[in-house]
PDB file with SEQRES, HELIX, SHEET and CRYST1 records, atoms N, CA, C and O in Angstrom:
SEQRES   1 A   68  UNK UNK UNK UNK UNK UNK UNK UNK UNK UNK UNK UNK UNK          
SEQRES   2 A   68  UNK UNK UNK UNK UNK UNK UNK UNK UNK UNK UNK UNK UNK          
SEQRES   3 A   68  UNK UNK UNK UNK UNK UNK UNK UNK UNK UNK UNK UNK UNK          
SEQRES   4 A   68  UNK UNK UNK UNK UNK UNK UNK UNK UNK UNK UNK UNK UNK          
SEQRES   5 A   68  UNK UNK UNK UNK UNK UNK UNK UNK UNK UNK UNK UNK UNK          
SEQRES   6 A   68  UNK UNK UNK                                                  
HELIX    1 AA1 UNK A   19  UNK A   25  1                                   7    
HELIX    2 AA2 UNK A   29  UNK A   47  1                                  19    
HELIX    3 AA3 UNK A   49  UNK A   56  1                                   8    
CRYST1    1.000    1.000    1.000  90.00  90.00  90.00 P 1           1          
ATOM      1  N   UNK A   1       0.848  -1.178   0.000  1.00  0.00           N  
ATOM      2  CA  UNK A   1       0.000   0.000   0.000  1.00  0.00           C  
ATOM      3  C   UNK A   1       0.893   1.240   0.000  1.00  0.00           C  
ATOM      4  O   UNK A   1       1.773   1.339   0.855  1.00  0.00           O  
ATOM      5  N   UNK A   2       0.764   1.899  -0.637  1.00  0.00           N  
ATOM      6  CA  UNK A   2       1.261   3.761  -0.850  1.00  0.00           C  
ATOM      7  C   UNK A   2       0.967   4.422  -0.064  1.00  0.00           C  
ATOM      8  O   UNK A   2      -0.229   4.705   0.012  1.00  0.00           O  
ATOM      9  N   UNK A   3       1.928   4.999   0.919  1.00  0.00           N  
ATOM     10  CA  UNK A   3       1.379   5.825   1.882  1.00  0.00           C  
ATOM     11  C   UNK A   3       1.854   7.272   1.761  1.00  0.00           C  
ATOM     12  O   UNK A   3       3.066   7.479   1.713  1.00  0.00           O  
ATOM     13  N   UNK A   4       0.889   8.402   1.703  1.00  0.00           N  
ATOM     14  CA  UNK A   4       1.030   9.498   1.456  1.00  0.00           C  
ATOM     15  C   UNK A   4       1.167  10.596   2.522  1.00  0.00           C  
ATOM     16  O   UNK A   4       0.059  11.097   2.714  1.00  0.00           O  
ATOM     17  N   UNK A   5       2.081  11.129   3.253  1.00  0.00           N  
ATOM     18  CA  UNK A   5       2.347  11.670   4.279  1.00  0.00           C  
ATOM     19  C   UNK A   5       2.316  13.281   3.994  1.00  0.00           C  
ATOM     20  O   UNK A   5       3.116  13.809   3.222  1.00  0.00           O  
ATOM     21  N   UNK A   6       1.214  14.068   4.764  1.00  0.00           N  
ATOM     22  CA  UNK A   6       1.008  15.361   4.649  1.00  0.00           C  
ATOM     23  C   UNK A   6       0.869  15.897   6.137  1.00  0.00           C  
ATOM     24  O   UNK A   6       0.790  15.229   7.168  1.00  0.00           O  
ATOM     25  N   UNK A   7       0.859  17.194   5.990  1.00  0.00           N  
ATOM     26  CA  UNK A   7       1.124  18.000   7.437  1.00  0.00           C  
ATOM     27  C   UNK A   7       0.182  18.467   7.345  1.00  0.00           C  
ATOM     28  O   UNK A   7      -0.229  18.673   6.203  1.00  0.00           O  
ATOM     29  N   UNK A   8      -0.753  18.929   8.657  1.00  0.00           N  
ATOM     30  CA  UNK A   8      -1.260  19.941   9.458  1.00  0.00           C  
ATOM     31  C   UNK A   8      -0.500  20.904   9.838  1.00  0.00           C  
ATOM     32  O   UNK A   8       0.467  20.361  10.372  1.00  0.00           O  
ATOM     33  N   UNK A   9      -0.365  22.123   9.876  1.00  0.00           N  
ATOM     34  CA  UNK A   9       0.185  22.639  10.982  1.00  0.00           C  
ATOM     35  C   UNK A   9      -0.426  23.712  12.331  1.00  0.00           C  
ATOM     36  O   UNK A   9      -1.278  24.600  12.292  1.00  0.00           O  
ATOM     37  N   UNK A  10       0.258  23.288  13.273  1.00  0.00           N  
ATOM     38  CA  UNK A  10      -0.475  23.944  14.520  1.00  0.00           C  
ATOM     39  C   UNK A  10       0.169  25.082  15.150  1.00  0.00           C  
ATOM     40  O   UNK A  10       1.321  24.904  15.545  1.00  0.00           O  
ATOM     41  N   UNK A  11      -0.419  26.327  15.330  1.00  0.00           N  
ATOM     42  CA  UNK A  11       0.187  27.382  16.341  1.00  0.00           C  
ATOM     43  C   UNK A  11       0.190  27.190  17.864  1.00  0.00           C  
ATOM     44  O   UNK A  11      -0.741  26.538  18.336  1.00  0.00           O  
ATOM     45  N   UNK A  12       1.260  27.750  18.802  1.00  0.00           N  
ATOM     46  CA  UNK A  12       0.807  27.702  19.545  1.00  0.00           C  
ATOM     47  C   UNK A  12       1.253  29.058  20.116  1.00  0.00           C  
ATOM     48  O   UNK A  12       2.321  29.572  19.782  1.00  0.00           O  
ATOM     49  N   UNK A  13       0.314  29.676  21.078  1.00  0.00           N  
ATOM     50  CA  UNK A  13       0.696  30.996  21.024  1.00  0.00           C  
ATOM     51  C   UNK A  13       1.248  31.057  22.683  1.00  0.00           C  
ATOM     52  O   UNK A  13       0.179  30.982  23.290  1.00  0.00           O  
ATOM     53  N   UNK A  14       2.387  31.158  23.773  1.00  0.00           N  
ATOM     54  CA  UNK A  14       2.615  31.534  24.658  1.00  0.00           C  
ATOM     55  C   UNK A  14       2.721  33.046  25.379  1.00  0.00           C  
ATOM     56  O   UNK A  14       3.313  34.061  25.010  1.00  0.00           O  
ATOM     57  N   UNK A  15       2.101  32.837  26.272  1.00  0.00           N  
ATOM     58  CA  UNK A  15       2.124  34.020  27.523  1.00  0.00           C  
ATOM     59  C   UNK A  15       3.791  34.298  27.829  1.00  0.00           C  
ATOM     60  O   UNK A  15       3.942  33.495  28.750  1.00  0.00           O  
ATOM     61  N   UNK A  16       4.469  34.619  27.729  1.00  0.00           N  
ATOM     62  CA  UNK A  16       5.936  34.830  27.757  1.00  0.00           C  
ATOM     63  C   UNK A  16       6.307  35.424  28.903  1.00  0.00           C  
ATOM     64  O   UNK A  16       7.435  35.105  29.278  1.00  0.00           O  
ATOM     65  N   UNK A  17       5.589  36.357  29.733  1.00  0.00           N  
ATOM     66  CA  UNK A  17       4.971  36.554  31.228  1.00  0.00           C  
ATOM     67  C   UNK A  17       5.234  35.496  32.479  1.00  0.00           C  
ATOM     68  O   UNK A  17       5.676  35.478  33.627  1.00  0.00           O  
ATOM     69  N   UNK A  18       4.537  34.446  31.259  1.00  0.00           N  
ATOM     70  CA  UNK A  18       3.778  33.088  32.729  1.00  0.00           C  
ATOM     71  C   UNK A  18       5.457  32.373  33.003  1.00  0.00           C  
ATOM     72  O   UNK A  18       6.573  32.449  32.490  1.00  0.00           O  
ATOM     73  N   UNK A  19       4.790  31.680  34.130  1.00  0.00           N  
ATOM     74  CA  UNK A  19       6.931  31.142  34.695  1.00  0.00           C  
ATOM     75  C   UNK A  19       6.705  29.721  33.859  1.00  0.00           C  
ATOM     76  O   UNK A  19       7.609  29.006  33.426  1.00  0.00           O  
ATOM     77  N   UNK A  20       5.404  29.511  33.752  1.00  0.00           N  
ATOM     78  CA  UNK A  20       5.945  27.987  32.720  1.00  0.00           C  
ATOM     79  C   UNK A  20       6.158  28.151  31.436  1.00  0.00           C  
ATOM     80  O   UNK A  20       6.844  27.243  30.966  1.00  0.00           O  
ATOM     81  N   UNK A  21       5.739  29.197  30.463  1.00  0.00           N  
ATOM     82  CA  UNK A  21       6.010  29.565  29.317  1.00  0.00           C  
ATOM     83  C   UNK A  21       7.526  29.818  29.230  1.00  0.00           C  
ATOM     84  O   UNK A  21       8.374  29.555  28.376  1.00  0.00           O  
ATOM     85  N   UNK A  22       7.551  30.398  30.376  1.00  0.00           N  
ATOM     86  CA  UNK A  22       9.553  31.050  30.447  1.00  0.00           C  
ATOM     87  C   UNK A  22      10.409  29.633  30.584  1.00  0.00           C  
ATOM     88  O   UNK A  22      11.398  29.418  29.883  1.00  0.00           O  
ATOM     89  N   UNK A  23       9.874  28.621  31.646  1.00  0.00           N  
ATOM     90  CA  UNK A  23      10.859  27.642  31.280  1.00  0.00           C  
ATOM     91  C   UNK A  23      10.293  26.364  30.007  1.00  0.00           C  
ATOM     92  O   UNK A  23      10.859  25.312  29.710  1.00  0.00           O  
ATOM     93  N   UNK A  24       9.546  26.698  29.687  1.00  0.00           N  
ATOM     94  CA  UNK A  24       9.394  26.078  28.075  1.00  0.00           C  
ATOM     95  C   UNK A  24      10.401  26.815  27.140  1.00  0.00           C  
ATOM     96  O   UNK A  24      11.092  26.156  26.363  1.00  0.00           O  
ATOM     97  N   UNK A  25      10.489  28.111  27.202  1.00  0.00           N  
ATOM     98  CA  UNK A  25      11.277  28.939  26.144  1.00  0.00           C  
ATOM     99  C   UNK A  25      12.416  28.812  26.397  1.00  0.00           C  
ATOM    100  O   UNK A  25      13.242  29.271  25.609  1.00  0.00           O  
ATOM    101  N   UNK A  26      12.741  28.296  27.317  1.00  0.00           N  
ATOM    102  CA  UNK A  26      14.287  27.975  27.623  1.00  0.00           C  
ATOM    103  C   UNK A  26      15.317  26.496  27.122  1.00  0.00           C  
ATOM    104  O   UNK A  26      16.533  26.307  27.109  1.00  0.00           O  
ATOM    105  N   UNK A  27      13.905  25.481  26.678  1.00  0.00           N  
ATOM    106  CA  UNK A  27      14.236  24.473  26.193  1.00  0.00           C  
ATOM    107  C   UNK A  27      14.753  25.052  24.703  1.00  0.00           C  
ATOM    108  O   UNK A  27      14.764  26.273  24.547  1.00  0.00           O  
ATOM    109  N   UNK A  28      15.124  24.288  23.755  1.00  0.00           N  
ATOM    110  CA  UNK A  28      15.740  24.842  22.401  1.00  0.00           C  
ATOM    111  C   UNK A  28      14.713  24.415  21.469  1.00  0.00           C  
ATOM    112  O   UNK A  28      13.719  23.910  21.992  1.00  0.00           O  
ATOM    113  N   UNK A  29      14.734  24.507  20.196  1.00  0.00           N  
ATOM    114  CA  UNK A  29      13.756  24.621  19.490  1.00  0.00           C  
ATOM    115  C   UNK A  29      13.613  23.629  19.196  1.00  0.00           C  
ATOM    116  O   UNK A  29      12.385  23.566  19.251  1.00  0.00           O  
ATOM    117  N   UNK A  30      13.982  22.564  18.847  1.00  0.00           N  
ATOM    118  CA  UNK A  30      13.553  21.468  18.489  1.00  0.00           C  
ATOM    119  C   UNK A  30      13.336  20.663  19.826  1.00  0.00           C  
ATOM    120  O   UNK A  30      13.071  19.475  19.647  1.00  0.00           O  
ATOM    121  N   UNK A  31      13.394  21.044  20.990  1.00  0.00           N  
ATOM    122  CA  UNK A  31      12.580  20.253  22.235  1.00  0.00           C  
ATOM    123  C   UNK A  31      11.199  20.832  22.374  1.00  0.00           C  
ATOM    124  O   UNK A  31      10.158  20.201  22.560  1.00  0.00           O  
ATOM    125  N   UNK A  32      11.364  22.214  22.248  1.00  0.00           N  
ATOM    126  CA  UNK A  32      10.014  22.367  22.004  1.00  0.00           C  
ATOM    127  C   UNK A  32       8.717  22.170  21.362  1.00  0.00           C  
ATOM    128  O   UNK A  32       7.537  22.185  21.711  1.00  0.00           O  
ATOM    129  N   UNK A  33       9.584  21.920  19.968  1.00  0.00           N  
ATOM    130  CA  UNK A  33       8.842  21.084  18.890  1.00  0.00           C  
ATOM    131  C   UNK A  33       8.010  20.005  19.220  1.00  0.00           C  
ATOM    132  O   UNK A  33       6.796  19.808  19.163  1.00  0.00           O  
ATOM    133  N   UNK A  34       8.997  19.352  19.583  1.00  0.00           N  
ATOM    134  CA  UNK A  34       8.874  17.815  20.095  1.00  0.00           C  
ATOM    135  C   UNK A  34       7.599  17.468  20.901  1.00  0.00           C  
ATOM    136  O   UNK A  34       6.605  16.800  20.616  1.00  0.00           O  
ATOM    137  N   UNK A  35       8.024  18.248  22.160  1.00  0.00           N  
ATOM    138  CA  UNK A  35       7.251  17.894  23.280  1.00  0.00           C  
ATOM    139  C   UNK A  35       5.209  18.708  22.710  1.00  0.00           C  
ATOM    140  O   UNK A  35       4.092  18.268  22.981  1.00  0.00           O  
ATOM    141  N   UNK A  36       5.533  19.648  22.095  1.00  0.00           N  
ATOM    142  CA  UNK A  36       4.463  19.975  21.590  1.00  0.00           C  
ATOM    143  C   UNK A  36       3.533  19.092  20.523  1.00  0.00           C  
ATOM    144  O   UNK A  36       2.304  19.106  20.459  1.00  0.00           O  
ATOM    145  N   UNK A  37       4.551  18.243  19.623  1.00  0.00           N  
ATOM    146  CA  UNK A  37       4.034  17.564  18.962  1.00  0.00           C  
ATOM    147  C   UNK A  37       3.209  16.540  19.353  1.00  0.00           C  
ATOM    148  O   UNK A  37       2.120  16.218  18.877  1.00  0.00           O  
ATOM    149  N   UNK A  38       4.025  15.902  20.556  1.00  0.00           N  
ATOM    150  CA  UNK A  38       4.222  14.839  21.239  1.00  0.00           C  
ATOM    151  C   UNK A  38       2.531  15.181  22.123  1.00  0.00           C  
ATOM    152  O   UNK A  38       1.680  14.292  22.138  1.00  0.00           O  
ATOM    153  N   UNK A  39       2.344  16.167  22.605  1.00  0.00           N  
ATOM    154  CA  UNK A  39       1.619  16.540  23.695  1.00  0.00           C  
ATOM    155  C   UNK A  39      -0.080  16.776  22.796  1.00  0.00           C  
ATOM    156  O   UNK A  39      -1.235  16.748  23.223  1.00  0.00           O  
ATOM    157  N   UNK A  40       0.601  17.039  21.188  1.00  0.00           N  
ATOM    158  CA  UNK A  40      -1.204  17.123  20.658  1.00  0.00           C  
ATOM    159  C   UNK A  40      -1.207  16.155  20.100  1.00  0.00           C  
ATOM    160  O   UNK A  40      -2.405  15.982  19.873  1.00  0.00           O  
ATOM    161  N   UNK A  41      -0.467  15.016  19.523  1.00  0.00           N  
ATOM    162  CA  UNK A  41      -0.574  13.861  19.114  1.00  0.00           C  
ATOM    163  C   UNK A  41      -1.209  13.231  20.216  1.00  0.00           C  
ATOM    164  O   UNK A  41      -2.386  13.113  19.874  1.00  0.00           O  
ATOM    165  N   UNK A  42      -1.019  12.626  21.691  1.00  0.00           N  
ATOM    166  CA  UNK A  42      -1.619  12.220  22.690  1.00  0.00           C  
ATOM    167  C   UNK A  42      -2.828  12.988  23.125  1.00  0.00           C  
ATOM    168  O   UNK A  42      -3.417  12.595  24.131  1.00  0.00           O  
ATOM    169  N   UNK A  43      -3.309  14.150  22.412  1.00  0.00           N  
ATOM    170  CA  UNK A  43      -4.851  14.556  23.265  1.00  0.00           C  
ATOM    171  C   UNK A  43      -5.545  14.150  22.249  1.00  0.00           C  
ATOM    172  O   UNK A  43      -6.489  13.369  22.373  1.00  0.00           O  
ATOM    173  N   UNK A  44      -5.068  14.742  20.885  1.00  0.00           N  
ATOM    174  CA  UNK A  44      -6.069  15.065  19.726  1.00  0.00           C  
ATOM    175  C   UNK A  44      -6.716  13.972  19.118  1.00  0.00           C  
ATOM    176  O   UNK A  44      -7.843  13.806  18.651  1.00  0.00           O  
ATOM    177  N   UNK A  45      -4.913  12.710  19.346  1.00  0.00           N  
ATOM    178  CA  UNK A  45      -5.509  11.312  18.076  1.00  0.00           C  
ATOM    179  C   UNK A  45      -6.969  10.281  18.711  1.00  0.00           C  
ATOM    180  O   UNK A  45      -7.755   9.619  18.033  1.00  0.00           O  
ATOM    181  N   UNK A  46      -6.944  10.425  19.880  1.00  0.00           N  
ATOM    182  CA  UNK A  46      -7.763   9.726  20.549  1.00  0.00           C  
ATOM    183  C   UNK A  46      -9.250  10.488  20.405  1.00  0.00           C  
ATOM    184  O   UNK A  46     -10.279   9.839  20.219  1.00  0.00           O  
ATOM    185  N   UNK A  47      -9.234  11.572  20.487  1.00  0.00           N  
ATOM    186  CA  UNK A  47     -10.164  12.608  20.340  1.00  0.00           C  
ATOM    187  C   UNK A  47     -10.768  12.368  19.052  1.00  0.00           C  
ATOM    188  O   UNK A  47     -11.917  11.953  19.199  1.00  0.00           O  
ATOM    189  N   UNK A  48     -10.398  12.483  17.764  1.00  0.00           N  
ATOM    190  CA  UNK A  48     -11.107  12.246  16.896  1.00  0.00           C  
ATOM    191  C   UNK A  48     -10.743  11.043  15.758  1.00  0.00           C  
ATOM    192  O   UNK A  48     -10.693  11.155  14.533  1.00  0.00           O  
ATOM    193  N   UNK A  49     -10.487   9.762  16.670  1.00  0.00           N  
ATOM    194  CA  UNK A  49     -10.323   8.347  16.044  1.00  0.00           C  
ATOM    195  C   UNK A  49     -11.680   8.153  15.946  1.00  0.00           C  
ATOM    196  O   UNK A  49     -11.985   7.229  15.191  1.00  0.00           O  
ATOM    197  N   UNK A  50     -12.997   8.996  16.710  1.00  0.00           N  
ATOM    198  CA  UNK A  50     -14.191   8.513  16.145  1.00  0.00           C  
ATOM    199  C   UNK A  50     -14.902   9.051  14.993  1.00  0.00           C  
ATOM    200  O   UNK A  50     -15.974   8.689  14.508  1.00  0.00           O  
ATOM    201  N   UNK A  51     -13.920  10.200  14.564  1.00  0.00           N  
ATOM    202  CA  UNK A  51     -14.329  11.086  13.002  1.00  0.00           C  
ATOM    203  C   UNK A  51     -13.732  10.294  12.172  1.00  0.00           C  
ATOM    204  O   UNK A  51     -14.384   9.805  11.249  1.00  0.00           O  
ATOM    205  N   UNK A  52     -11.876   9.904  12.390  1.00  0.00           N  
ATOM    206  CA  UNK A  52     -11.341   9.065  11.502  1.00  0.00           C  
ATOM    207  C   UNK A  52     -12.423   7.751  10.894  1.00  0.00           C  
ATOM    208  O   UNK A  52     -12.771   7.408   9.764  1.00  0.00           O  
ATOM    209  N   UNK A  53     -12.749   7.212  12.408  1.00  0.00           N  
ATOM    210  CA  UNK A  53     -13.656   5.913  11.621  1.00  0.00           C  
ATOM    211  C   UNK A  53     -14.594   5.887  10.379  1.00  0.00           C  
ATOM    212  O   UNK A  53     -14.548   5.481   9.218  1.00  0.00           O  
ATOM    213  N   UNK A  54     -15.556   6.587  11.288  1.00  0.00           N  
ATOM    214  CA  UNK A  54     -16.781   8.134  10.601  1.00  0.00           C  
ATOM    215  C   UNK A  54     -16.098   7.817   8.898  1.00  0.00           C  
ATOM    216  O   UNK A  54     -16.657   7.105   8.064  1.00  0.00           O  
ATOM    217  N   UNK A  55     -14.547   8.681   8.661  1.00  0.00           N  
ATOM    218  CA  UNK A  55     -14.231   9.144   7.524  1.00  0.00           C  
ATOM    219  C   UNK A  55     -13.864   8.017   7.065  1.00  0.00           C  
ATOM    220  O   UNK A  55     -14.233   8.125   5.896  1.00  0.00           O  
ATOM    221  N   UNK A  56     -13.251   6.692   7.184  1.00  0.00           N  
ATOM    222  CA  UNK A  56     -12.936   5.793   6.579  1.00  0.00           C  
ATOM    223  C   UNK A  56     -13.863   4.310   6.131  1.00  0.00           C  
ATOM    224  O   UNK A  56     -13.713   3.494   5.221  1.00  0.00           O  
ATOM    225  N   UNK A  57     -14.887   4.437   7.277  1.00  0.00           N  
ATOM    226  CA  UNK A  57     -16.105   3.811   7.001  1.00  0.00           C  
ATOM    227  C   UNK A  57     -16.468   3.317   5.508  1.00  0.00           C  
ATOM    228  O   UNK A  57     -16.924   4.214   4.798  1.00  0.00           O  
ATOM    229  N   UNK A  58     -16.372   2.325   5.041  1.00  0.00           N  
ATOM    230  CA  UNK A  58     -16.789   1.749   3.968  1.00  0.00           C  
ATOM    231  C   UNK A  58     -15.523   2.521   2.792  1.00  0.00           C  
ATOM    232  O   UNK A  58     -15.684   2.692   1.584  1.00  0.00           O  
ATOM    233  N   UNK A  59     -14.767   2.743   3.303  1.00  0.00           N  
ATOM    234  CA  UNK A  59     -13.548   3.421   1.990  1.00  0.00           C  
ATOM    235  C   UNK A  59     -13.010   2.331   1.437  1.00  0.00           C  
ATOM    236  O   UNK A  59     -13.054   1.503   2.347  1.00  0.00           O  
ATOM    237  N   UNK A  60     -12.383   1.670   0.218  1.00  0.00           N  
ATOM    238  CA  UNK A  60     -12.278   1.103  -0.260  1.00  0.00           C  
ATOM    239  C   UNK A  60     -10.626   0.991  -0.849  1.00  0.00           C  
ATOM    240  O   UNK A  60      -9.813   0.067  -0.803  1.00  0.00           O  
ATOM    241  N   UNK A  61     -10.556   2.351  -1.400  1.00  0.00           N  
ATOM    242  CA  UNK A  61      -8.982   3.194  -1.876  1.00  0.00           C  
ATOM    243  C   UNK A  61      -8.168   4.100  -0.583  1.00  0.00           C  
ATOM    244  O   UNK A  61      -7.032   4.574  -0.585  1.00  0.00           O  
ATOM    245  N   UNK A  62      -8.883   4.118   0.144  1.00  0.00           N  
ATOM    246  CA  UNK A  62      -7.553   5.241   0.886  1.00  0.00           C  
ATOM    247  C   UNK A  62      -8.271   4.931   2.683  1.00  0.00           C  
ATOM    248  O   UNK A  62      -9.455   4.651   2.870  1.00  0.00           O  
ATOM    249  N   UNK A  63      -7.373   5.049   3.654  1.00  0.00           N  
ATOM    250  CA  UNK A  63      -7.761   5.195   4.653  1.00  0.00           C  
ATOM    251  C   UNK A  63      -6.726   6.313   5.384  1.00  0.00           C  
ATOM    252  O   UNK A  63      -5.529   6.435   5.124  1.00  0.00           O  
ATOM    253  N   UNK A  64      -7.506   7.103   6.373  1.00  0.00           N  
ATOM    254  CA  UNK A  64      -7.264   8.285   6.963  1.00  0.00           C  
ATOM    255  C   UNK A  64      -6.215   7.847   8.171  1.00  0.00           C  
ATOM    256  O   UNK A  64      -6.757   6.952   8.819  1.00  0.00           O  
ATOM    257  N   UNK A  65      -4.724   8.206   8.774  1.00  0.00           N  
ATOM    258  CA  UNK A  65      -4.310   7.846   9.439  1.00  0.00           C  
ATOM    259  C   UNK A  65      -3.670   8.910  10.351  1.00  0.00           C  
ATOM    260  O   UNK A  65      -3.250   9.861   9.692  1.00  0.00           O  
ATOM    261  N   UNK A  66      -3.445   9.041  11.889  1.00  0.00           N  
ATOM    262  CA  UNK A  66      -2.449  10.035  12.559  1.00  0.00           C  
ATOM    263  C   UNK A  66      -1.533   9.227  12.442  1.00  0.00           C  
ATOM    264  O   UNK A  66      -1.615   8.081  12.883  1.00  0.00           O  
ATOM    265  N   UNK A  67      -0.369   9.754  11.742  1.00  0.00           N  
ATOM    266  CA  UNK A  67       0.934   9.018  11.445  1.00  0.00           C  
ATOM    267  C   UNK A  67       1.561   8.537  13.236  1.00  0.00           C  
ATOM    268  O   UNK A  67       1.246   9.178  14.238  1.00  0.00           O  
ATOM    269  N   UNK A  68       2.317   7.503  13.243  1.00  0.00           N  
ATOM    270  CA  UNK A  68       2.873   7.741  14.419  1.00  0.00           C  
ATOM    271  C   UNK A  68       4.521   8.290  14.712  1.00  0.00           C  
ATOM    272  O   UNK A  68       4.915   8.475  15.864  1.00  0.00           O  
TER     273      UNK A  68                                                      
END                                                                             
């Protein structure tokens, strides 16, 4: 099977103020990345694996996946 890998992308906007934003900004950019990715991959995929179904339901050619 052919698997076709595309992006979403997500903002996230910090309070730069708050003391946990300050020691998030202190990690480097690609930890931040990470842990952000990491942190909406674990709320979101579970969240709407019941739209995924929904969307793949009787599909035949393609099924909808959160990459892991």
């Amino acid at each position: 099977m052919k698997t076709i890998t595309h992006s979403l992308h997500f903002v996230t906007e910090l309070d730069e103020a708050h003391p946990t934003a300050k020691q998030f900004l202190s990690l480097d950019e690609i930890e931040q990345i990470a842990l952000l990715e990491s942190m909406l991959k674990e709320i979101l995929a579970p969240a709407i694996k019941p739209a995924l179904d929904e969307i793949n339901a009787g599909n035949s050619w393609a099924t909808l996946k959160v990459a892991e």
